[in-house]
KELUMGU-845904 format. One record per residue (C-alpha): x, y, z; residue number from 1. Coordinates in pm, 1 decimal. Example, Ala and Ser with C-alpha at 12.3 -4.5 7.8 and 13.67 -1.06 7.14 Angstrom:
REM KELUMGU-845904
+----------+----------+----------+-----+
:       px :       py :       pz :  nr :
+----------+----------+----------+-----+
:   1230.0 :   -450.0 :    780.0 :   1 :
:   1367.0 :   -106.0 :    714.0 :   2 :
+----------+----------+----------+-----+
//
This chain:
REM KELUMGU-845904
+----------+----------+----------+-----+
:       px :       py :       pz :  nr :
+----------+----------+----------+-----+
:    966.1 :  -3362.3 :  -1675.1 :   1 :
:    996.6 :  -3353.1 :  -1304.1 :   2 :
:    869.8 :  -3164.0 :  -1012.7 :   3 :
:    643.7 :  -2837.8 :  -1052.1 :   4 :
:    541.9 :  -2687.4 :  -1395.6 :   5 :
:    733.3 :  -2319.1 :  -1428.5 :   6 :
:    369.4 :  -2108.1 :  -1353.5 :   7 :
:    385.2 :  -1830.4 :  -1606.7 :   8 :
:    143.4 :  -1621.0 :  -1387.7 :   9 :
:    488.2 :  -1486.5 :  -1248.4 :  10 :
:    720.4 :  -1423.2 :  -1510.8 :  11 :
:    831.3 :  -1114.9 :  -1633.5 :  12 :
:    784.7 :  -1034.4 :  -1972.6 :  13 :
:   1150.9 :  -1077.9 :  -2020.1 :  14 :
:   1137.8 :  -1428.0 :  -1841.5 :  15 :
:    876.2 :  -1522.9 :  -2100.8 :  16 :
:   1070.0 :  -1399.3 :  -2375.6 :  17 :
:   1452.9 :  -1601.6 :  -2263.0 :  18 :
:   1193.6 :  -1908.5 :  -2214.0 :  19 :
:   1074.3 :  -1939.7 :  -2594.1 :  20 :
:   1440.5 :  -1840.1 :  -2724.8 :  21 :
:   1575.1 :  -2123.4 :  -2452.8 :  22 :
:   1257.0 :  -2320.8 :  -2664.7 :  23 :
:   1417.6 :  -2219.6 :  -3052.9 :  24 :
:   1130.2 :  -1938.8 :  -3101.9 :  25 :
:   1159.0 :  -1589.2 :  -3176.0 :  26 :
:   1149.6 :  -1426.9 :  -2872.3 :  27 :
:    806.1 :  -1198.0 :  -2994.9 :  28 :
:    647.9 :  -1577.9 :  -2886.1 :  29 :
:    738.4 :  -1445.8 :  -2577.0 :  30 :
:    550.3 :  -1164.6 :  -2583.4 :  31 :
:    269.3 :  -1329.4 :  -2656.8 :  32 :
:    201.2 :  -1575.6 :  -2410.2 :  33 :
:    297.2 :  -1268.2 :  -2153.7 :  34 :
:     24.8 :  -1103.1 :  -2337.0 :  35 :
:   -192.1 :  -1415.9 :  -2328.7 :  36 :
:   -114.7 :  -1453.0 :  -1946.2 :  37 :
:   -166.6 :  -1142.6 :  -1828.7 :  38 :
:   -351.4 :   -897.0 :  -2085.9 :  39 :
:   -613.9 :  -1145.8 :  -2214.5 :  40 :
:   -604.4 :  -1369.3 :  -1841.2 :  41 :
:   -641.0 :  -1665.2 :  -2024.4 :  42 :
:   -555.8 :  -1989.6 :  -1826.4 :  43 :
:   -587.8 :  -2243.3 :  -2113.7 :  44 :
:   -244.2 :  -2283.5 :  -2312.5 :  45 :
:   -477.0 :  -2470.8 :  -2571.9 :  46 :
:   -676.5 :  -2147.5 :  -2604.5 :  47 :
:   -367.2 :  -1911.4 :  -2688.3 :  48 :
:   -436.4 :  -1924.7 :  -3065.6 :  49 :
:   -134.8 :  -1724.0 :  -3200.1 :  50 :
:     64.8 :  -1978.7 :  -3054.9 :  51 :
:    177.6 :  -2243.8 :  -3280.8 :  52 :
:      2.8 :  -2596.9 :  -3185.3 :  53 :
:    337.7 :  -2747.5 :  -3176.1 :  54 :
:    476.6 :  -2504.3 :  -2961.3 :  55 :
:    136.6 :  -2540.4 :  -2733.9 :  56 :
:    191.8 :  -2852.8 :  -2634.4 :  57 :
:    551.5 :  -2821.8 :  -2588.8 :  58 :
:    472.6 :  -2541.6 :  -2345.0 :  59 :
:    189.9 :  -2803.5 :  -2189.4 :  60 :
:    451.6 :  -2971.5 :  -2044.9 :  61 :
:    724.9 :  -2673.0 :  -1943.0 :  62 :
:    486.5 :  -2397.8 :  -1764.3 :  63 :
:    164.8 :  -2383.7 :  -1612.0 :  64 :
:   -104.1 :  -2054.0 :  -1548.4 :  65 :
:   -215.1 :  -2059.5 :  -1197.9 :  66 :
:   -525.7 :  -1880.2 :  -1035.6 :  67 :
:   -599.2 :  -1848.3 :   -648.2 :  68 :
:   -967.9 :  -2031.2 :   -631.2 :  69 :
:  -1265.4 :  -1841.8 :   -532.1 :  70 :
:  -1405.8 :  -2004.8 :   -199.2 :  71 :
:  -1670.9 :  -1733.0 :   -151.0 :  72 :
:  -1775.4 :  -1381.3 :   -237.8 :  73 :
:  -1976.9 :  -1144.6 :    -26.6 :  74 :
:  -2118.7 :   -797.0 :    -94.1 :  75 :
:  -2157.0 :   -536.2 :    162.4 :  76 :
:  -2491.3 :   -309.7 :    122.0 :  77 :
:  -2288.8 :     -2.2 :     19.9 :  78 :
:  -2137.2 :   -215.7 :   -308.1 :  79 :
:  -1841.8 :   -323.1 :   -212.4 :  80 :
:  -1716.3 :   -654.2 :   -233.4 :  81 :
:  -1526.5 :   -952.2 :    -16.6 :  82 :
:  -1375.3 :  -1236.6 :   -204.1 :  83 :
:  -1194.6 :  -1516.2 :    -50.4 :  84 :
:   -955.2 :  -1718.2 :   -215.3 :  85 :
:   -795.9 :  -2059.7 :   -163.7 :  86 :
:   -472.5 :  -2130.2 :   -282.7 :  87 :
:   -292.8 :  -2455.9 :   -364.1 :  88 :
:   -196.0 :  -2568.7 :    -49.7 :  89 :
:   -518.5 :  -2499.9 :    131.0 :  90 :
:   -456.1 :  -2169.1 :    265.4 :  91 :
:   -676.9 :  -1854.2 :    245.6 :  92 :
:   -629.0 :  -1472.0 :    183.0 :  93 :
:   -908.9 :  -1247.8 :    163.7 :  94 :
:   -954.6 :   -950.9 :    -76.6 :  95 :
:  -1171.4 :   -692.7 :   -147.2 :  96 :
:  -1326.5 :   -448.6 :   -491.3 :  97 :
:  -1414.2 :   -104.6 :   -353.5 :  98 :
:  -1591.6 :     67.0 :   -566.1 :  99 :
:  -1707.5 :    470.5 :   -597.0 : 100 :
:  -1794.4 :    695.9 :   -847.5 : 101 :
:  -1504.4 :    751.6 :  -1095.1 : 102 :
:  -1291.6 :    407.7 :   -984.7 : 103 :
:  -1288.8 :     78.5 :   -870.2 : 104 :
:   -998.7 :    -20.7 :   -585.8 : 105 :
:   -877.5 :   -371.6 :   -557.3 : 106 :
:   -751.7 :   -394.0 :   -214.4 : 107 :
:   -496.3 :   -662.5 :   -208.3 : 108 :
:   -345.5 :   -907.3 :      8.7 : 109 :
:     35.1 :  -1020.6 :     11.6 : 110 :
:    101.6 :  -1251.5 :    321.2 : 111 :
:   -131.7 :  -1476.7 :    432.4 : 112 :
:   -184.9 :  -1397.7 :    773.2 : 113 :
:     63.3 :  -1107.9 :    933.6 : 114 :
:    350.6 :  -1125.5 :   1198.0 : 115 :
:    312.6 :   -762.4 :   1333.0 : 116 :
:    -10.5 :   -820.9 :   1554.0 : 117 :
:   -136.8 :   -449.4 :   1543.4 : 118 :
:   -353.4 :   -410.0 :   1790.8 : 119 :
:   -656.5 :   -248.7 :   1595.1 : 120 :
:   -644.1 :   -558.5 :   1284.0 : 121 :
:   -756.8 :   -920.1 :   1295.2 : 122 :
:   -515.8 :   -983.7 :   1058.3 : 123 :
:   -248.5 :   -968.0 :   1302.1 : 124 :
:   -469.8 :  -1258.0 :   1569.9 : 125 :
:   -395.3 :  -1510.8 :   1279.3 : 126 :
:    -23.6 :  -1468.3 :   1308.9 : 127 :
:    214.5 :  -1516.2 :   1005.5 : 128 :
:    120.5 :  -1838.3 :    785.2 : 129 :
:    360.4 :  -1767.5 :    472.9 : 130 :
:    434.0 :  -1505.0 :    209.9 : 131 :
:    259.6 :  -1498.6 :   -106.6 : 132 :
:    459.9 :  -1589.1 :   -423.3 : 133 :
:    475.0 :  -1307.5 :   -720.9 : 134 :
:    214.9 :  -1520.6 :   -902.0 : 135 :
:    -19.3 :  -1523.1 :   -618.4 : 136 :
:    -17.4 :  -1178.0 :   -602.1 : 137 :
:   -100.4 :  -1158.6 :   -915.9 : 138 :
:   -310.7 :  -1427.0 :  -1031.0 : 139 :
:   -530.2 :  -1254.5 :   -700.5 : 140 :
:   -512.2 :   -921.3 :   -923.3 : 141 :
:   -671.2 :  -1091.3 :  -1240.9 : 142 :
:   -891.4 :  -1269.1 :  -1047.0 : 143 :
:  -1048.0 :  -1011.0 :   -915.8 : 144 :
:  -1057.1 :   -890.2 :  -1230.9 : 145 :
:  -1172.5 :  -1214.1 :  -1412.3 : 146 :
:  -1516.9 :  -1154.3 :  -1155.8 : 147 :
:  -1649.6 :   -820.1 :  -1260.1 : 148 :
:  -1872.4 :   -758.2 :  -1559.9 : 149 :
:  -1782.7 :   -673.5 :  -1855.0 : 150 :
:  -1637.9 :   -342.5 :  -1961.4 : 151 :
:  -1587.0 :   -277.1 :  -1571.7 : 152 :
:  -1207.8 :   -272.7 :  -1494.2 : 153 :
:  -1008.7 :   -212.0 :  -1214.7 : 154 :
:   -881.0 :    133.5 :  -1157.3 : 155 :
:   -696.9 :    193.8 :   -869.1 : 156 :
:   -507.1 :    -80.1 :   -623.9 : 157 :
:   -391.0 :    -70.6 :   -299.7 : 158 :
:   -171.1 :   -309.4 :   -117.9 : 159 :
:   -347.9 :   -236.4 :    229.1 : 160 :
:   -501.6 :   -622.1 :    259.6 : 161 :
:   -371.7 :   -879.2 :    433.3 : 162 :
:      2.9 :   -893.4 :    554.0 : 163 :
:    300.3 :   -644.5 :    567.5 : 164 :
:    402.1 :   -609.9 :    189.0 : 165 :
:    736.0 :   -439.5 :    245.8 : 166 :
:    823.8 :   -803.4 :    475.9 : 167 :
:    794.0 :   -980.1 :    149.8 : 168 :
:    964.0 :   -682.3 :    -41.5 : 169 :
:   1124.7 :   -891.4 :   -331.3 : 170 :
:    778.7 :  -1124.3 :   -414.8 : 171 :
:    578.6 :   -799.8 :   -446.2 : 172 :
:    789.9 :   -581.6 :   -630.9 : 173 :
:    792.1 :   -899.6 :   -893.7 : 174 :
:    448.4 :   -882.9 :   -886.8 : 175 :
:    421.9 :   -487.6 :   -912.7 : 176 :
:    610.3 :   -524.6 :  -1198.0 : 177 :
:    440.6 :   -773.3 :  -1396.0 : 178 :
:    131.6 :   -612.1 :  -1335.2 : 179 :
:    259.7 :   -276.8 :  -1520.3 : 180 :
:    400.7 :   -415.9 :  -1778.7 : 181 :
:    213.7 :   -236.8 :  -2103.3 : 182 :
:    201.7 :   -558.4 :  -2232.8 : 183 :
:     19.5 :   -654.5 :  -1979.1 : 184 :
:   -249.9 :   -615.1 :  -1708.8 : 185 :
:   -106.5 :   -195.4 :  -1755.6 : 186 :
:   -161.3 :    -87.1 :  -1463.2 : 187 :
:    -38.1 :    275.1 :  -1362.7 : 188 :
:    207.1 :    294.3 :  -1096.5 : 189 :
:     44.3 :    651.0 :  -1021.4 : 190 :
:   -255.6 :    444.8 :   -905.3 : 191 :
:   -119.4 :    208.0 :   -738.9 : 192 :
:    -72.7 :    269.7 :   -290.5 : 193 :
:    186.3 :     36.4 :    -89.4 : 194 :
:     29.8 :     24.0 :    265.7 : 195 :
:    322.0 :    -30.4 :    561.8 : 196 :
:    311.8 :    -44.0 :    913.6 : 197 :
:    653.7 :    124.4 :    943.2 : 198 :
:    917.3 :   -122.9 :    804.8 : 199 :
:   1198.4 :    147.0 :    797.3 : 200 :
:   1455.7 :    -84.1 :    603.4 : 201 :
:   1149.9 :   -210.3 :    330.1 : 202 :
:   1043.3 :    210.8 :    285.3 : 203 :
:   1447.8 :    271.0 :    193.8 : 204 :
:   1423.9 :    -35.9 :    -27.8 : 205 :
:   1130.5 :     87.6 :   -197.2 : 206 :
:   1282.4 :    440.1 :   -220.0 : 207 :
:   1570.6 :    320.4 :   -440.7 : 208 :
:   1383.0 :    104.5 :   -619.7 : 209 :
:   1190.0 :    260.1 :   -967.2 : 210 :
:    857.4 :    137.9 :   -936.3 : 211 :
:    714.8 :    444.6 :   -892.4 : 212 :
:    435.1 :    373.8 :   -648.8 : 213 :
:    285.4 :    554.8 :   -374.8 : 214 :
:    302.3 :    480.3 :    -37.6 : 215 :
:    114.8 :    483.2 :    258.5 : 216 :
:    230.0 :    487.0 :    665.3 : 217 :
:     78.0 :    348.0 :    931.4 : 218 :
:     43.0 :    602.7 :   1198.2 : 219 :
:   -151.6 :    600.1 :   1447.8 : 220 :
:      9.8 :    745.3 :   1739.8 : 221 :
:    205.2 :   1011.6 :   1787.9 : 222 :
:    425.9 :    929.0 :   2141.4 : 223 :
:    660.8 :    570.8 :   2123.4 : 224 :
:    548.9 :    487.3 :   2416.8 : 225 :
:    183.1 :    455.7 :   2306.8 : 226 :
:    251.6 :    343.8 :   1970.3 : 227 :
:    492.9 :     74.5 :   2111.1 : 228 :
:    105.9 :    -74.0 :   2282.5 : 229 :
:    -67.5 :    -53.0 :   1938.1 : 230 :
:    192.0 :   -183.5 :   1673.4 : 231 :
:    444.7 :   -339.2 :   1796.4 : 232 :
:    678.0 :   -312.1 :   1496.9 : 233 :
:    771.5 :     49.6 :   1652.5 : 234 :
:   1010.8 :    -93.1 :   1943.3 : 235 :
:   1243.1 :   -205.2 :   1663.0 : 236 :
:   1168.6 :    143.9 :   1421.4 : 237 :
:   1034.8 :    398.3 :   1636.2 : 238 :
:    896.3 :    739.6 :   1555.0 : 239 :
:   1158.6 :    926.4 :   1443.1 : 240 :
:   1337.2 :    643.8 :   1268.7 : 241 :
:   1017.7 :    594.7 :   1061.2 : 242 :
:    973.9 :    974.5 :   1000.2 : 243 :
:   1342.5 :   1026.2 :    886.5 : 244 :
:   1270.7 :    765.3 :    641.6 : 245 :
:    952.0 :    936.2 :    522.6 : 246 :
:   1113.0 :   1276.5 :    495.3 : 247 :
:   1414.5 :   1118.2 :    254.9 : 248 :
:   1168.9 :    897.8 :     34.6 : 249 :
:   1197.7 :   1059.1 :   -310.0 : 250 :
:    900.2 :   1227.7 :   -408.3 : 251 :
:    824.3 :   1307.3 :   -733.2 : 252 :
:    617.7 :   1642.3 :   -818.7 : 253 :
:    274.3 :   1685.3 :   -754.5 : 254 :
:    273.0 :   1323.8 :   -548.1 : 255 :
:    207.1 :   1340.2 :   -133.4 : 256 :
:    284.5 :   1036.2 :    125.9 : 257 :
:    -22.1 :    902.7 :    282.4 : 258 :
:    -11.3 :    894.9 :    631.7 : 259 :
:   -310.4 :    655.4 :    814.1 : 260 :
:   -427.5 :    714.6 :   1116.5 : 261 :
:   -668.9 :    473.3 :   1306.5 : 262 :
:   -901.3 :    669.9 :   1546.4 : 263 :
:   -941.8 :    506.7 :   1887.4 : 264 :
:  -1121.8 :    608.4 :   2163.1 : 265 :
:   -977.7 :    809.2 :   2425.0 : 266 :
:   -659.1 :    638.7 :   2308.1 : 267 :
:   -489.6 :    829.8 :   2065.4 : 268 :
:   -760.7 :   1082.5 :   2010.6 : 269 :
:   -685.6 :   1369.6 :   2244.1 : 270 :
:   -630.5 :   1739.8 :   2128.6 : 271 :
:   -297.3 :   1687.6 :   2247.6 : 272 :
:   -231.5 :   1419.1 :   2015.0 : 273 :
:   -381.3 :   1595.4 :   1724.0 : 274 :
:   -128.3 :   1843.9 :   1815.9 : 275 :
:    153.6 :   1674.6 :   1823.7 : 276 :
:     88.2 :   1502.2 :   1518.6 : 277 :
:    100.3 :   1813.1 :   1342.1 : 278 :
:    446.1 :   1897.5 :   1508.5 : 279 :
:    594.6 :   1565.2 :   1411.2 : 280 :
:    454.6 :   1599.5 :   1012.7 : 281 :
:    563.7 :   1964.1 :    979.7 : 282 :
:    797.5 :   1963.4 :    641.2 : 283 :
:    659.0 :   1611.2 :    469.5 : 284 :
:    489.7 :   1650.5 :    201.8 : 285 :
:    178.1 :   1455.1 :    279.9 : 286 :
:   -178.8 :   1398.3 :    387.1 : 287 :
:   -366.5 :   1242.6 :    677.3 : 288 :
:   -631.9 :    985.2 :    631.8 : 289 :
:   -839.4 :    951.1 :    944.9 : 290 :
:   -961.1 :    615.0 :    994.0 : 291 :
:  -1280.9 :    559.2 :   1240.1 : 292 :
:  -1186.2 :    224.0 :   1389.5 : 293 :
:  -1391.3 :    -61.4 :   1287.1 : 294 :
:  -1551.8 :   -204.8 :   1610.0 : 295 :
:  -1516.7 :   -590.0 :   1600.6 : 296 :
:  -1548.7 :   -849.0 :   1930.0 : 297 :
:  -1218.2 :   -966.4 :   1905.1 : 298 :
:  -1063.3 :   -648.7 :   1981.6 : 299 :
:  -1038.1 :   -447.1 :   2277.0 : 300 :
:  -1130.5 :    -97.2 :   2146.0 : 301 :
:  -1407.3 :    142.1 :   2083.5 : 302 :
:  -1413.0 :    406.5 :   1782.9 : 303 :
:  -1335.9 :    789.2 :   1843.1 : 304 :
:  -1687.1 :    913.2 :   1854.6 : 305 :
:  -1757.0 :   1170.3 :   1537.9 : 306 :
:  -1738.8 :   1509.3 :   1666.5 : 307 :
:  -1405.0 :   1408.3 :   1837.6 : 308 :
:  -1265.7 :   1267.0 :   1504.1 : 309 :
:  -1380.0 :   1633.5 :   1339.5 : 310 :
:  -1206.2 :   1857.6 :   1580.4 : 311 :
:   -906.6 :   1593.4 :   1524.6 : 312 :
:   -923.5 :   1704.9 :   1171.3 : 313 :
:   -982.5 :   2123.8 :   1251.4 : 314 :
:   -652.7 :   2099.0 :   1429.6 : 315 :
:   -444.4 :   1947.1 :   1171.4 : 316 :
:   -573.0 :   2129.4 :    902.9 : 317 :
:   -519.8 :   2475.7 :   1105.9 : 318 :
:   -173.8 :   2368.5 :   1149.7 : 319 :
:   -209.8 :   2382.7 :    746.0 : 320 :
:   -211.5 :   2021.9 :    684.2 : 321 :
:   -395.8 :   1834.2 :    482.2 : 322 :
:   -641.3 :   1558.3 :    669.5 : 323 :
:   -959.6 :   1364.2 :    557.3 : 324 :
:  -1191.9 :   1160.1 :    751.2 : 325 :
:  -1178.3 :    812.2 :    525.8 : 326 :
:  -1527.2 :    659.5 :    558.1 : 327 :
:  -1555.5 :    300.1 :    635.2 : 328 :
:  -1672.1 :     68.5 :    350.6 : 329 :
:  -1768.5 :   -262.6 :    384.0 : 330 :
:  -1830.3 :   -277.5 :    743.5 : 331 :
:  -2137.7 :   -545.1 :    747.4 : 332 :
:  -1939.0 :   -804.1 :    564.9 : 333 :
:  -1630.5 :   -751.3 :    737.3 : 334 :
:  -1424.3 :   -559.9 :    413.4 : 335 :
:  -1389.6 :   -253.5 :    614.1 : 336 :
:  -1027.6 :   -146.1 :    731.7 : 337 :
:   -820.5 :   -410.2 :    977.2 : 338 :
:  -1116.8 :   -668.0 :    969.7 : 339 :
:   -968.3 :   -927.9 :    694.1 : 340 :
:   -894.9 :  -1277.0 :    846.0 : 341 :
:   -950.4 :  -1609.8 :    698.3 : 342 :
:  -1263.6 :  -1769.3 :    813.6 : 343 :
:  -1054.0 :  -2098.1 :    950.9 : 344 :
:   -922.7 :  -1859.3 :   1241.5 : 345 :
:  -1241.5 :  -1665.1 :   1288.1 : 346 :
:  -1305.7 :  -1825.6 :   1618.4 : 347 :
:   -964.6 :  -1804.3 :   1792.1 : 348 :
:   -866.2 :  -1495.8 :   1957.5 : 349 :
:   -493.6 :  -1628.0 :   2040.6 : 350 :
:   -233.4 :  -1385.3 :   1884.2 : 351 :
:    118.7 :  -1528.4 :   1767.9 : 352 :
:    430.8 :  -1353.1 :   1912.0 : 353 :
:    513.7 :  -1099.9 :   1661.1 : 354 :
:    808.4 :  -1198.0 :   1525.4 : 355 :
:    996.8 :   -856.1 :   1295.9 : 356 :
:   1238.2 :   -988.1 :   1049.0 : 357 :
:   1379.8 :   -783.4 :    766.6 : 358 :
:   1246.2 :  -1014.2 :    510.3 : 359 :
:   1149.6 :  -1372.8 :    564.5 : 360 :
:   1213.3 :  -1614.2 :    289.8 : 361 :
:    969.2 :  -1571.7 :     11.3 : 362 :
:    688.5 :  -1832.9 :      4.9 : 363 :
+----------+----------+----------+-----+
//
């Protein structure tokens, strides 16, 4: 056999399934090593018991079941977790396990580094590196998994970590889907959050597609001219591009877009912004998370002091809109909202042009 084993940790079920009748099985073989893979996160072909031995070793030398390696974990006073992972050609993502009363959140990573260079997230001072691959994403997933304790599982996920996952659209809806497949890891799309910083062509994409997940919008200003300074990506989709696209994503009942909104000191904090805000959300069925900005050296601003974020809130929901204040978690290990970056660029403060494509080509 030549060049790289086929990694199962990305196939569809389906995949798995063609690959043992392409093999002379039955395709319920298939089934089970997707099951093996992904319900029972076993790495080991040798350990996958219901296989045949003969059909082991043939698959020894066809496939392979990766895993992201665990460089270091941290844990933040108020529980939650930081895990960095290196991957096979010696780049690092970080994630992170959030957890509160009645769930546990995975918050996951799916570029490593990020092109758009927001001005409020380290991410964006490492520039883009490369896309993860579908089995990246999700051999991350059952990693995280794989570290918790027993009888603890993941509960909720949300695709806010590193990177823009709607710029590597086709990678991550591979992954989505793998990971809820009821064969499977299972996971409910219902639980699931897609986190974009306005990537008008990758929201349509994900309207027409049927993965059934929510999603989540970047805000955090409500004029172009100021949100042109803080995320760039607005110069090529602007306001009310972004907005139209919100208002015609398909909703179904009883479900609310999540619109985030980082709060910046005497930057987009005013009354007047509140204010407007409320104008420019009146009809979309949604909600407003207000995010205190986490303070960090290597960027410029200073958080919205509290009573200022409160009266933020009073406005919007006296305009009868619906707006929480979403405390910061993870703050002393650097977990905490736009504060992920890979330690090898924790020292450099150079940002990469950002550099808006559609889609780049998938890692």
């Amino acid at each position: 056999m030549t060049g790289r084993p086929l990694d199962a940790t990305g196939l569809l079920r389906d995949e798995a399934e063609a690959l043992m009748a392409e093999l002379g099985q039955s395709r319920y073989r298939g089934r089970q090593l997707f099951q093996w893979v992904q319900a029972r996160r076993v790495t080991n072909l040798g350990a996958m018991t219901t296989l045949p031995r003969t059909l082991r070793a043939t698959l020894a030398e066809r496939i392979s079941v990766s895993r992201p390696v665990v460089v270091r974990e941290q844990r933040a006073a108020d529980g939650t977790r930081k895990v960095l992972f290196g991957l096979r050609d010696g780049e690092e993502i970080e994630s992170v396990l959030i957890p509160d009363e009645d769930r546990l959140t995975a918050c996951v990573s799916t570029q490593v580094g990020c092109a758009l260079a927001c001005r409020f997230c380290l991410t964006g001072l490492m520039g883009m590196r490369r896309n993860l691959t579908p089995a990246e994403i999700v051999g991350e997933v059952l990693a995280l998994q794989d570290s918790l304790e027993p009888g603890t599982r993941i509960s909720n996920m949300v695709l806010m970590g590193m990177g823009e996952p709607l710029l590597n659209f086709r990678a991550v809806e591979r992954a989505l889907r793998i990971l809820c497949d009821e064969y499977g890891a299972g996971f409910s799309p219902r639980r699931i959050t897609l986190s974009t910083a306005g990537h008008v062509p990758g929201i349509r994409k994900l309207a027409a597609s049927d993965l059934g997940v929510n999603l989540a919008v970047s805000l955090n200003a409500t004029t172009d001219g100021m949100r042109d300074r803080l995320m760039p990506i607005n110069k090529r989709w602007p306001i009310a591009e972004l907005l139209e696209a919100c208002r015609a994503y398909p909703l179904p009942q009883r479900r609310r877009l999540t619109f985030e909104y980082v709060m910046l000191d005497g930057v987009n904090d005013s009354a007047e912004d509140a204010q407007r805000l409320a104008r420019l959300l009146c009809g979309i069925r949604g909600k407003i998370n207000l995010i205190p900005f986490n303070v960090t050296p290597d960027l410029p601003d200073r958080p919205s002091p509290r009573e200022r974020i409160e009266a933020f809130q009073r406005i919007l929901c006296n305009a009868h809109l619906t707006a929480t204040i979403r405390e910061s978690r993870g703050q002393d290990i650097s977990a905490a909202c736009g504060m992920l970056r890979t330690g090898t660029d924790r020292d450099s403060t150079a940002k990469t042009p950002p550099t808006v494509k559609s889609e780049p080509k998938t890692g």
